[in-house]
C-alpha positions as CSV (number, residue, x, y, z in Angstrom):
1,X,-12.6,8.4,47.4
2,X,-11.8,11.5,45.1
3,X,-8.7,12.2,43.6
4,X,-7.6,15.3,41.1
5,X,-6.4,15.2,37.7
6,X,-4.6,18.9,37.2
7,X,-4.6,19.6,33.4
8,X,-4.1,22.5,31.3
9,X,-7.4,24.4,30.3
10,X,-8.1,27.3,28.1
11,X,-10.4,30.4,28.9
12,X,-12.5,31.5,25.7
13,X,-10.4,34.0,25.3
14,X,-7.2,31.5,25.1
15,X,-5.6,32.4,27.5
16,X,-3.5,30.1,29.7
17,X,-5.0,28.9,33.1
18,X,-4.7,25.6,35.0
19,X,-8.0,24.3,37.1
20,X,-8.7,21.2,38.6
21,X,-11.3,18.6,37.1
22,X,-12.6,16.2,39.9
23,X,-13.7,12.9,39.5
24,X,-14.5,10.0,42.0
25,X,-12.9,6.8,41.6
26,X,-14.9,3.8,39.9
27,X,-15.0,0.1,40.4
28,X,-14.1,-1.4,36.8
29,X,-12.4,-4.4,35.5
30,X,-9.2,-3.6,33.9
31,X,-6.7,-4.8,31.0
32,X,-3.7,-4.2,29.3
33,X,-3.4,-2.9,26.1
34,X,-0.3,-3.8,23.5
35,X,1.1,-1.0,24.8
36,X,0.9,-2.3,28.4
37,X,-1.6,0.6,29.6
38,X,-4.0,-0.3,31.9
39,X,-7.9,0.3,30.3
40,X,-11.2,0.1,31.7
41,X,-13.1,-2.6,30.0
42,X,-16.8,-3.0,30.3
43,X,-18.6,-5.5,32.6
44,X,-16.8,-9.1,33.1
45,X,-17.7,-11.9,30.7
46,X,-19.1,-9.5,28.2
47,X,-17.6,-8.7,24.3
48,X,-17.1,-5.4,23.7
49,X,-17.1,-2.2,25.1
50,X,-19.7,0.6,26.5
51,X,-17.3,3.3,25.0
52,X,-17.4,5.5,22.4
53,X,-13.9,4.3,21.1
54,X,-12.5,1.3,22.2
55,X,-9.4,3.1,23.8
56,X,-9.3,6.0,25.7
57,X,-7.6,8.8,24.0
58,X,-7.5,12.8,23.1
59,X,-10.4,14.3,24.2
60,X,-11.4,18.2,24.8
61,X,-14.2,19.3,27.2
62,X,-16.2,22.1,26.9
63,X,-17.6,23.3,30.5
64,X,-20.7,25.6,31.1
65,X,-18.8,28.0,32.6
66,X,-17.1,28.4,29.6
67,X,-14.0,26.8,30.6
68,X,-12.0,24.4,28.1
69,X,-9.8,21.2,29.3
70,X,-7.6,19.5,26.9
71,X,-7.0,15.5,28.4
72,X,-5.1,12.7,26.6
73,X,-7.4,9.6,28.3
74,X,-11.2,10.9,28.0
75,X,-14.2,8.7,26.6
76,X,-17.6,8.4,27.1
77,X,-19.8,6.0,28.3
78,X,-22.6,5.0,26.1
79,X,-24.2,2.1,28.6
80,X,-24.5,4.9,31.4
81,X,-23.6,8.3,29.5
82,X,-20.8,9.3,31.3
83,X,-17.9,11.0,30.7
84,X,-14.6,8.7,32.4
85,X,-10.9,9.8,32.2
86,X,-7.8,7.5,32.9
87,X,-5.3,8.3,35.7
88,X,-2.7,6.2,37.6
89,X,-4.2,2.8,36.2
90,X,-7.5,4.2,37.7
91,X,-10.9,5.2,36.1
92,X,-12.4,8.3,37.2
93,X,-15.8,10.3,36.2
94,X,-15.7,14.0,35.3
95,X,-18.0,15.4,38.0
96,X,-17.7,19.2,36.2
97,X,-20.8,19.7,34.5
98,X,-20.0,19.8,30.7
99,X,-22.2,21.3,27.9
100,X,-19.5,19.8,25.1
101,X,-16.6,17.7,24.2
102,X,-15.1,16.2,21.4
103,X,-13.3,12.9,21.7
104,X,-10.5,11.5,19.2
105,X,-10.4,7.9,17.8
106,X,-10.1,5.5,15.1
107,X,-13.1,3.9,13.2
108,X,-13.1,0.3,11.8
109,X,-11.1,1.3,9.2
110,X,-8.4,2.5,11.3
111,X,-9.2,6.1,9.5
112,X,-8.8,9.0,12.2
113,X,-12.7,10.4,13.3
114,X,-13.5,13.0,15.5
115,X,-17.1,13.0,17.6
116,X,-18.7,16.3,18.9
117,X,-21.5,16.1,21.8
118,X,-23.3,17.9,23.4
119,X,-26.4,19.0,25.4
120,X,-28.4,21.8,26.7
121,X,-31.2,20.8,24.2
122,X,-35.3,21.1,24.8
123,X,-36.8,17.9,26.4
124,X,-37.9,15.0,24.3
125,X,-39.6,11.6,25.0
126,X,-37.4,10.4,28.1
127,X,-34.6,12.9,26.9
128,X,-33.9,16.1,29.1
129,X,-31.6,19.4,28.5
130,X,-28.7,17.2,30.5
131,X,-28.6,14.4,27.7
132,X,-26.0,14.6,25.3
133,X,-26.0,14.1,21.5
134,X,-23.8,13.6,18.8
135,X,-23.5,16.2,16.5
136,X,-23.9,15.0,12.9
137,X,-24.2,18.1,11.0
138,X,-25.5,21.7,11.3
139,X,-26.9,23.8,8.4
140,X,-28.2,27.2,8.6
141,X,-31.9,26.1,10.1
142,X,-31.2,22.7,11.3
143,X,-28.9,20.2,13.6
144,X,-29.2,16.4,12.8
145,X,-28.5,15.0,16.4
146,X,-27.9,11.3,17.3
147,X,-28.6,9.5,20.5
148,X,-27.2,6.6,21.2
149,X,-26.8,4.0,24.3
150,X,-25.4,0.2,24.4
151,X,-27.0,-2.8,26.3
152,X,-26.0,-5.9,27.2
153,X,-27.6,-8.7,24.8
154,X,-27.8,-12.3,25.9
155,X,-27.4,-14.7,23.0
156,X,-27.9,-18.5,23.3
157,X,-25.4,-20.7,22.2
158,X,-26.0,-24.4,21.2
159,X,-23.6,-26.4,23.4
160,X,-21.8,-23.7,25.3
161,X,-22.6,-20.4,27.9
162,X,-24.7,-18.1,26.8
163,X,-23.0,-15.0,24.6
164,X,-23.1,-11.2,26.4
165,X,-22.2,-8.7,24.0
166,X,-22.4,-4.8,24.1
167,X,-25.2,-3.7,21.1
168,X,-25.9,-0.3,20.0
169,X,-29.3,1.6,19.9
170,X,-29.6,4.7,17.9
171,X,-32.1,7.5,17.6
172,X,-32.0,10.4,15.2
173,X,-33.4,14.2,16.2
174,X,-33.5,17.1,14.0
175,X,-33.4,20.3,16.3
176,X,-35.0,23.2,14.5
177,X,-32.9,25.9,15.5
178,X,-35.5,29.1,14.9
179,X,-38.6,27.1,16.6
180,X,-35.9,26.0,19.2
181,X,-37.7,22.6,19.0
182,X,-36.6,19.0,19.0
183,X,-38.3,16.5,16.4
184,X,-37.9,13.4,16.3
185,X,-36.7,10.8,13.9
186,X,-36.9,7.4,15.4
187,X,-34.5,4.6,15.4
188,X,-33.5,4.9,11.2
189,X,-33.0,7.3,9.0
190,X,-35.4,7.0,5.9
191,X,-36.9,9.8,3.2
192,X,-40.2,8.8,5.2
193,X,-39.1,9.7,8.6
194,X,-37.4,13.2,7.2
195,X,-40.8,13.9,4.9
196,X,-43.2,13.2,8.3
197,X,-41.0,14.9,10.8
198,X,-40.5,18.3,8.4
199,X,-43.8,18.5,6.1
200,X,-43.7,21.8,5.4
201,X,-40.2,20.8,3.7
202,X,-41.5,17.9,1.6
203,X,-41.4,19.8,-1.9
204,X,-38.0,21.3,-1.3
205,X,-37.2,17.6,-0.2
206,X,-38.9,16.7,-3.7
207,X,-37.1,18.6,-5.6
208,X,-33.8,18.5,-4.9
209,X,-33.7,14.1,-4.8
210,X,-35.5,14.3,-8.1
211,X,-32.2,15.3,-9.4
212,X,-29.5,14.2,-6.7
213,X,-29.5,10.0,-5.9
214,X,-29.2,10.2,-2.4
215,X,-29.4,7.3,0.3
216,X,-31.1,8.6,3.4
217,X,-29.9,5.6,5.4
218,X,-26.0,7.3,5.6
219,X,-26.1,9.9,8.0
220,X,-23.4,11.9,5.7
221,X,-26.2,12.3,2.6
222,X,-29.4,12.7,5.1
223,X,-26.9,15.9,6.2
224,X,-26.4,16.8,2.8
225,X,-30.1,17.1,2.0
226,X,-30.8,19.0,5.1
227,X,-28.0,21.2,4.1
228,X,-30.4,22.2,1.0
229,X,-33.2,23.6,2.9
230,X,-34.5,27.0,2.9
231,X,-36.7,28.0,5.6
232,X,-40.5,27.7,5.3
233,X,-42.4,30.6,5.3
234,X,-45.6,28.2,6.7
């Protein structure tokens, strides 16, 4: 079954233009929200949800044409990394092939965030050009990616069902924009993972902690070191 969503999209240039974004329909479960709008959820019986944001909202797509779109119900799917939107109480995938987007939400805190993904980078470990990261922060030499997918955990309980929750997995890439080369962090963000991933960084690195406290497990100050780097003549 296909159906299509018509919204308004922007050249580069932006200028004015309507296309069409296809998506095919997909089985889901759905609720209500206090709004009374009908959402996806995630799979039955299971706490949580595979989504970036636990609502679908604002969200602008970036399309390797070049195209723009510009769609009030977008979200992305962290369990099978897709990209869904919301039409008619239905939930339909963005078949276009994207290179970007940037979706709009709320964190815990109920403070207004903003995510920017994208792809088109080198292959690494089971990752391909197609996978898309989030953007954490660019400097001059390097971008601070983050993959990140959910799973289902199963959790005993003593005296009842067992528990199925969403859980998150998270891997950290620095993509080294001259050498045009992916490097991996691994699963945490440490002083010892940046130090073994960029050697030929590890004085500069020195240097500038030595008089800036710094923890290196929050993405915002590992972004903030990086920022400090001056490319290596080794």
């Amino acid at each position: 079954m296909k159906k299509y969503l018509f919204i308004l999209i922007f050249s580069t240039a932006t200028l004015p233009m309507f296309a069409q974004i296809s998506g095919n329909a997909v089985p889901t479960v759905q609720f209500a929200d206090a709004n009374g709008r009908i959402l996806p959820a995630g799979a039955a019986g299971v706490q949580g949800t595979p989504y970036v944001f636990d609502k679908f909202g604002q969200g602008k797509i970036v399309f390797v044409n070049g195209m723009e779109s510009v769609d009030s119900n977008l979200n992305y799917s962290y369990a099978d990394h897709k990209l869904y939107y919301t039409q008619k109480n239905g939930l339909y995938v963005v078949n276009q092939q994207a290179k970007e987007f940037t979706l709009y939400g709320v964190d815990k805190q109920k403070n207004k965030v903003s995510k920017l993904f994208m792809c088109l980078f080198p292959s690494i470990e089971d990752n391909t050009p197609a996978t898309f990261y989030e953007i954490l922060g660019t400097t001059s030499i390097f971008q601070l990616l983050k993959y990140t997918s959910k799973r289902i955990k199963e959790s005993a309980v003593y005296g009842g069902a067992p528990l199925k929750e969403y859980v998150m997995d998270d891997l950290f890439y620095i993509y080294d924009k001259a050498a045009k080369k992916m490097l991996a962090l691994g699963s945490t963000l440490s002083l010892k993972s940046v130090k073994k991933t960029l050697p030929n960084y590890a004085t500069q690195l020195d240097a500038y902690l030595n008089t800036n406290k710094l923890n290196l497990k929050k993405e915002d100050d590992m972004i903030q070191l990086l920022q400090q780097l001056k490319a290596s003549s080794n």
